[in-house]
N, C-alpha and C positions, 0 to 999 in steps of 0.2 A: 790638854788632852793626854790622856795616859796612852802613850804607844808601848806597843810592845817592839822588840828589835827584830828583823829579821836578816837571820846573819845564813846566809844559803851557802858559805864554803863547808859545813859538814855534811850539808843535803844532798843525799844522793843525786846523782846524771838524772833520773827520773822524777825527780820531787822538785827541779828545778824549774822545770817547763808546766804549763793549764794544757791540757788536751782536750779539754771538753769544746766545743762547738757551740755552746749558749751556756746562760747563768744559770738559767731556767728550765729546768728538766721534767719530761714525763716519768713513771715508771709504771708499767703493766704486768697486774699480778700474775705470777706465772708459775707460781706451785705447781709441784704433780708427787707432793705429797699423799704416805699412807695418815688419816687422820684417824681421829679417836678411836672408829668402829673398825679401823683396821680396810676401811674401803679405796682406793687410789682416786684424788679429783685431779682434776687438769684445767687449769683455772683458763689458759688461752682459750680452751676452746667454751668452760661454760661461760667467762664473762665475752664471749664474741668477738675476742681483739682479733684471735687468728683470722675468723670470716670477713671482718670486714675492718682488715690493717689499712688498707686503701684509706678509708674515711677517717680513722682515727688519726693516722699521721697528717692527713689533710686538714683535720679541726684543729691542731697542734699552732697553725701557720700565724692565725691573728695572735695571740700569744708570743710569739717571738718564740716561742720552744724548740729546738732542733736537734735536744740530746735525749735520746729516752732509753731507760734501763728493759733488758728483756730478758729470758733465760729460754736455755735450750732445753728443757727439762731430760735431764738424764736418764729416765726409768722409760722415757719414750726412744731416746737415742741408742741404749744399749739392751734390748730386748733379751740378747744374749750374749756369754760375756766375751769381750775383748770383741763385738762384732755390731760396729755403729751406721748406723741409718740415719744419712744429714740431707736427707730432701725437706725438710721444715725449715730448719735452718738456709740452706739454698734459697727459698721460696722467701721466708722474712728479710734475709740481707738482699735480694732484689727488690725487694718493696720498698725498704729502707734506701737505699739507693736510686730508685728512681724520686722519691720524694724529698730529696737531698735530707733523710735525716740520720743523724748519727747512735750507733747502737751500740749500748754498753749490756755485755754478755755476762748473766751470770751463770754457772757452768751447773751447782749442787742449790736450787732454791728449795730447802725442804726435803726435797724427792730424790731415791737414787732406786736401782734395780732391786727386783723383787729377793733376790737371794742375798743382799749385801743388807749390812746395818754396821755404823759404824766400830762398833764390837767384833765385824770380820776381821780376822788375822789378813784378810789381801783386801781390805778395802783400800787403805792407801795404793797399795798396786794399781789397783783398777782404775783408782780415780784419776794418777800419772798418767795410765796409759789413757784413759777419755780426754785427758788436757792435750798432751803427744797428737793423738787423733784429729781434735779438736783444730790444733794451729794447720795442722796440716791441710785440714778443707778448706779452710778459712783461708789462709794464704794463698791456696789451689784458684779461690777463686777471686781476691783482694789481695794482690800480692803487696800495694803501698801505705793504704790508710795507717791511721793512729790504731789499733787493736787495745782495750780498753776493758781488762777482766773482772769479775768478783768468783773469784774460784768457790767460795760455799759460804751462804748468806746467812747471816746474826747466829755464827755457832755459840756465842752465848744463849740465846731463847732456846736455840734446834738443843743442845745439849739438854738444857731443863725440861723442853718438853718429851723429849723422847727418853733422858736417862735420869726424872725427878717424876714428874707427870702425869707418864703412861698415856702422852698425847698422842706417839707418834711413836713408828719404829727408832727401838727396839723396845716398847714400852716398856721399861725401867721405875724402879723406885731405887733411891737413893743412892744412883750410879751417872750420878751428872756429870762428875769429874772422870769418870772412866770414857763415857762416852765425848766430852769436850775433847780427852787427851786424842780420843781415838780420830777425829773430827780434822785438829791439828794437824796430827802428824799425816794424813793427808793431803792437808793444804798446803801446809810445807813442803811434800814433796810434788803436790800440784806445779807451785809456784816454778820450785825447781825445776820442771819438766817442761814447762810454757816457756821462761825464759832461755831453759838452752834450745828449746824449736824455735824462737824467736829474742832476742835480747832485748829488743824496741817496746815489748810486750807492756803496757800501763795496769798496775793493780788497785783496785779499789776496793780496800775492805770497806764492809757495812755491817757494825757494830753497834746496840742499843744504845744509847747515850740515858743516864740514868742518875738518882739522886736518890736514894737509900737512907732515913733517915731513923733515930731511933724516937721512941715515945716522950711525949712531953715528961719531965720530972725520971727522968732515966738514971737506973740503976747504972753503977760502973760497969758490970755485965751487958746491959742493955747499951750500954754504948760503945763498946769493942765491938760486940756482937751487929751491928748498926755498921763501923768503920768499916769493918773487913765485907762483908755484904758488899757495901759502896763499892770497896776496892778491889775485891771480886769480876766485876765488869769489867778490867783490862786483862782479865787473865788471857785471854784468846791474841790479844793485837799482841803479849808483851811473849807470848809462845812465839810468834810468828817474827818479831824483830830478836828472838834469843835473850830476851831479857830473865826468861827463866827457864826450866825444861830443855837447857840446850843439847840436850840426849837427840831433841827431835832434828837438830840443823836449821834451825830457823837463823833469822841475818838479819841486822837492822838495814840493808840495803831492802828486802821482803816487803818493808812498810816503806809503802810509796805513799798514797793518798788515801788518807782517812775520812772513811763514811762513816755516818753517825745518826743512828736512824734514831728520831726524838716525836713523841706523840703527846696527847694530854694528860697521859696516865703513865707517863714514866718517870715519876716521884712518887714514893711509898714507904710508908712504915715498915719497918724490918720485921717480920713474923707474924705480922697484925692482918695483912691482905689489905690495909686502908691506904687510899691513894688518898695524896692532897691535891683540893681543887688547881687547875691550873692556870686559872686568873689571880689566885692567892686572895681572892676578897676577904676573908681572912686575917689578912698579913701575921700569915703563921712564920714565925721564925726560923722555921727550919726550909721552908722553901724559898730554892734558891734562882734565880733569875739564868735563862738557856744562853746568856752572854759568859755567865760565870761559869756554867758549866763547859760552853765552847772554849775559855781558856786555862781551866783547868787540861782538856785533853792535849792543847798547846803546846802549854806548859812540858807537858811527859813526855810529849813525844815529836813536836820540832816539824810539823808537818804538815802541806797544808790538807785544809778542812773540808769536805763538803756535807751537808746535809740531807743525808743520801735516801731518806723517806720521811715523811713529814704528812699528816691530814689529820681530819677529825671530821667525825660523823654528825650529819643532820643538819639542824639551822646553825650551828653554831663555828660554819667552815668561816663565812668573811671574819667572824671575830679572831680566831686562830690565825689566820695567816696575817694578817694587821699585826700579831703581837709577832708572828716569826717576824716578818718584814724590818719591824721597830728591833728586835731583839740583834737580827741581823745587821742591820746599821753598822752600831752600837759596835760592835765585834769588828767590822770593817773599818770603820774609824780609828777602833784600835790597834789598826795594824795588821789584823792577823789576817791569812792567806785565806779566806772564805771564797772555795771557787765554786759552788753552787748551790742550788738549791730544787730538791728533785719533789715534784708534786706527787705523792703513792699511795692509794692509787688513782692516777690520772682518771681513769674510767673505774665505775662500781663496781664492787664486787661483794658476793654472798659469802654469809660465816664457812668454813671450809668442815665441821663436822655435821652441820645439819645443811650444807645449801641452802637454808632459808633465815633469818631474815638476809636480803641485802642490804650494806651497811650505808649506803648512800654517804659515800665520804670520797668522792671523785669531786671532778669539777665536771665533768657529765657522770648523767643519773643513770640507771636503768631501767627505761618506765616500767611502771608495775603499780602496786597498786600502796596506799598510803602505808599499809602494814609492813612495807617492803618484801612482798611477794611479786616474784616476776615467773612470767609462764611463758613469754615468750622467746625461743630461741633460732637465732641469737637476738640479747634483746637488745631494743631499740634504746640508744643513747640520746640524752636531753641535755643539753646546757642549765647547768645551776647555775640563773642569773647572778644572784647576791653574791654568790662567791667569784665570777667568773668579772664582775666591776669589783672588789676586795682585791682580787689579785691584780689586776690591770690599776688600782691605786700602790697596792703592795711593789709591783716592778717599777712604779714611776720613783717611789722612796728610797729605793734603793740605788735606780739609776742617778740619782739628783746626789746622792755619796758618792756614788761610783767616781761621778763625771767631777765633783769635789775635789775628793782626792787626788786623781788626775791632775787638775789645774794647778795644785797646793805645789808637787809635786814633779809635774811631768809623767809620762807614762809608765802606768805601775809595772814593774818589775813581773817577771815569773817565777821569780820567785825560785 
């Protein structure tokens, strides 16, 4: 068995310790991004998690699930600036709390105030002081728990779409790196501002996990062109531990726990728009198996992992998580610190520029109709049998390594 070593005297006090609550994680979509047409969605409330958090967190329980990712969406909590309204927040950390489940805060998912884009000269300002704000309630009213952040979600994709796109404020064409910088130096000085309100504070970046490949029979161009693409993807995590841009004060202490959000379409030809299938039936050469990618990020950055959003749409969710499950193993066996695995989104949710289709790639559905049109709000959630025995075989696979290595062993480390 190829192990890898884990040698924890350079890991930070914080990357030393699991804080998660279970392996097995929710995550509920929580945008309140501006999308295409420029209109503001609020995903809590149109996929129904806000109305009926009661029941959600309750169907979580035969699953063993206990940790689920949420966000306070910002453009809701700062109406006006420097002036936050945390009764939502209030109401979901009660909810959470009396269903003993744990909740990992993302602070920027997509969405921030109507007058900021990250092109604002005071957006980092603002965003320090919502994090400042932020601990302060939050402790006001959980002064002990583990507190467990993602200051601002996949600013690799948020930069492309908003500064490559014209997905998203500040719809941009070929200003992705103005707007990533600007995205950075935010979260940097996020981080900075959470940890000195609180030093105990857990961060969790969530980071696209990706395979950029170049064309079969590739020009020496087409293949630099392909590398740098690939390696592109760390620019954000390698800002944030000061591996480059240390203008902004970014700290390899910054990078605590690595999120890695990996879906079925994230391996692609570089300029082409063509994704490789991701069963590889194929056995295209250039794709590469999500164990080699997990230690690949390893490798860079010495840290443990989680996989921090993962699903796929339609009939083809039991077959996806069977190959995470198997992929994950594989990675676990190897050694390396894999602390979870977050199902996103737990519950359906509709495309964010048109509301319609719904994507059906929860493990509950939104009834509606076969077209994935839903009318009713809020709508009513279904258990996706096949997927819902997939994964109850997926956590048994995994457990059956877990308890492995354990015995091989003794009790695994924290690493």
């Amino acid at each position: 068995m190829n192990v890898f070593p884990v040698e924890t005297d350079f890991l930070p006090v914080h990357s030393r310790s699991n804080p998660f609550q279970s392996f097995w994680m929710g995550g509920y979509e929580c945008t309140d991004q501006l999308n295409a047409w420029g209109n503001r969605v609020d995903f809590l409330h149109i996929t129904g998690h806000l109305q009926r958090i009661d029941d959600d967190y309750r169907n979580l329980d035969p699953f063993g699930i206990q940790t689920v990712r949420e966000g306070i969406r910002w453009s809701q909590v700062e109406k006006r600036p420097y002036q936050y309204d945390w009764q939502t927040l209030a109401f979901m950390m009660e909810r959470g709390r009396m269903a003993g489940i744990q909740q990992v805060w993302d602070l920027c998912h997509f969405g921030f105030p109507d007058d900021l884009t990250p092109l604002h000269p005071l957006f980092a300002r603002r965003f320090a002081a919502l994090c400042r704000s932020f601990v302060a309630f939050y402790r006001s009213v959980d002064p002990y728990s583990t507190l467990i952040v993602t200051p601002i979600n996949e600013v690799s994709f948020l930069s492309w779409l908003g500064g490559d796109a014209r997905g998203t404020s500040p719809y941009c064409v070929g200003q992705g790196w103005e707007v990533k910088y600007g995205l950075m130096r935010a979260y940097i000085e996020g981080v900075a501002a959470l940890r000195e309100a609180d030093p105990s504070i857990r961060i969790l970046t969530t980071e696209p996990l990706v395979n950029v490949v170049p064309p079969l029979d590739a020009t020496p161009e087409q293949l630099a062109f392909a590398a740098l693409a690939h390696d592109n993807q760390f620019q954000a995590t390698d800002m944030l531990s000061g591996r480059i841009c240390s203008e902004l004060g970014g700290q390899p202490d910054y990078l605590d726990v690595v999120g890695l959000n990996y879906y079925y379409n994230n391996q692609w030809i570089a300029g082409s728009g063509d994704f490789l299938p991701w069963a590889n039936e194929g056995f295209d050469p250039r794709w590469r198996p999500l164990r080699d990618l997990f230690r690949e990020v390893y490798r860079r950055y010495q840290r443990p992992i989680v996989l921090s959003e993962t699903s796929h749409p339609g009939e083809d969710r039991p077959q996806w998580i069977q190959f995470v499950a198997r992929e994950s193993a594989a990675v676990l066996s190897g050694g390396i610190p894999l602390w979870g695995i977050c199902l996103y989104p737990i519950i359906d949710r509709p495309d964010w520029d048109h509301l319609t289709p719904w994507h059906q790639a929860g493990l509950w559905d939104a009834e509606g109709t076969s077209d994935g049109t839903v009318t009713q709000q809020p709508p009513h959630q279904v258990l996706n049998q096949p997927y819902a025995d997939a994964l109850r075989k997926a956590q048994a696979v995994l457990a059956r390594v877990q308890n492995s290595l354990i015995s091989q062993a003794g009790p695994l480390p924290n690493f």
